[in-house]
C-alpha positions, 0 to 999 in steps of 0.5 A: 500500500503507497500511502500509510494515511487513511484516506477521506472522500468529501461527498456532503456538499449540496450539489446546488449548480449540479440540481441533483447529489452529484454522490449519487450520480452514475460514473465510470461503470460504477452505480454512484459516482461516490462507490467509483471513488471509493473503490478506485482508491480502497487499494492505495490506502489502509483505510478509506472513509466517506464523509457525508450528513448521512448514509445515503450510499447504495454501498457500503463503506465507512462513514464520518458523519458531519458535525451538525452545524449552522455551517451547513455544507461546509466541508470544515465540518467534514474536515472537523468530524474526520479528525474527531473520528480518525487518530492521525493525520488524512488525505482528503479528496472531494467525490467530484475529483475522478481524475486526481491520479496515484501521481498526485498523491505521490507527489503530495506524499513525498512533500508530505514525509519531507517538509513539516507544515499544517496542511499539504494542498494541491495547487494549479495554475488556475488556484488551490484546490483545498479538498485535494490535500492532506491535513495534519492534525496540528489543524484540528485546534484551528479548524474547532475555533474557526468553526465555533465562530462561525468561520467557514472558508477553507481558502481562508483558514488555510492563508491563516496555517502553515500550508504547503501548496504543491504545484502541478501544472496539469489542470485535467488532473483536478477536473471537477464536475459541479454543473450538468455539462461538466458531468457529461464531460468527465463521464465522456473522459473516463468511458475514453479511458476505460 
């Protein structure tokens, strides 16, 4: 197994541009975009959460509940929830985040074991990409503060922490589906690679 963190994947968002729980959605072969994930993952990890309000998943697979919170759908909530669930630090990744590749993670992991920092964040020509990343759990204080006051941006939270960005330069690599046309787009991508 390459990578010694557990791995979280981040399907609690409302999918409000999408119109429908973009979790739920089809993809690659698989009966939910959220099961493709998980199972594309569960062999490069010892152990593999999904993060959500609720167990709406036609699959099984572990879940950390959300904390409740007026936040909403905020993924510091997951963020939070995931530290009080998990021992060490986690790789975290958003469910509309298909084509985030082993290389990624190989790149991330070996800044991760070489330089000390609070969170490890994928970053492109195009910005950050905060659910593309690893999170210690020198976040966990400063994440609990934000959340009680009410403070929910993570780009923000992160300007504020020791971050590292790692910097890639192919944007296909982070391609994520948050409207209806960029759904068909990665659904077009991943049937050409199957």
């Amino acid at each position: 197994m390459p990578f010694a963190l557990p791995c979280v994947i981040f399907a609690g968002g409302r999918s409000s541009r999408m119109g429908r729980d973009k979790a739920l959605l089809p993809f690659g072969g698989c009966a939910t975009l959220a099961e493709y994930q998980f199972r594309r993952l569960s062999p490069l990890f010892p152990s593999l959460y999904i993060s959500a309000k609720a167990d709406k998943f036609p699959f099984k697979a572990p879940l950390i509940e959300d904390i409740p919170s007026e936040g909403g759908h905020a993924p510091t909530l997951g963020l939070l929830a995931a530290f009080g669930k998990l021992e060490n630090d986690f790789f975290a990744l958003s469910v509309d985040a298909p084509f985030v590749d082993a290389g990624v993670l190989e790149t991330l992991f070996e800044v991760y074991g070489k330089e000390k920092a609070d969170a490890y964040i994928a970053r492109t020509p195009s910005g950050s990409h905060p659910m593309c990343g690893i999170y210690t759990r020198r976040m966990e204080p400063i994440l609990s503060k934000a959340v009680a006051a009410g403070e929910h941006k993570l780009h923000r939270l992160l300007e504020q922490v020791n971050t590292r960005y790692v910097d890639f330069d192919d944007e296909r690599l982070f391609y994520n589906m948050n409207r209806p046309g960029e759904y068909e787009e990665a659904m077009r991508i991943v049937s050409g690679k199957q």
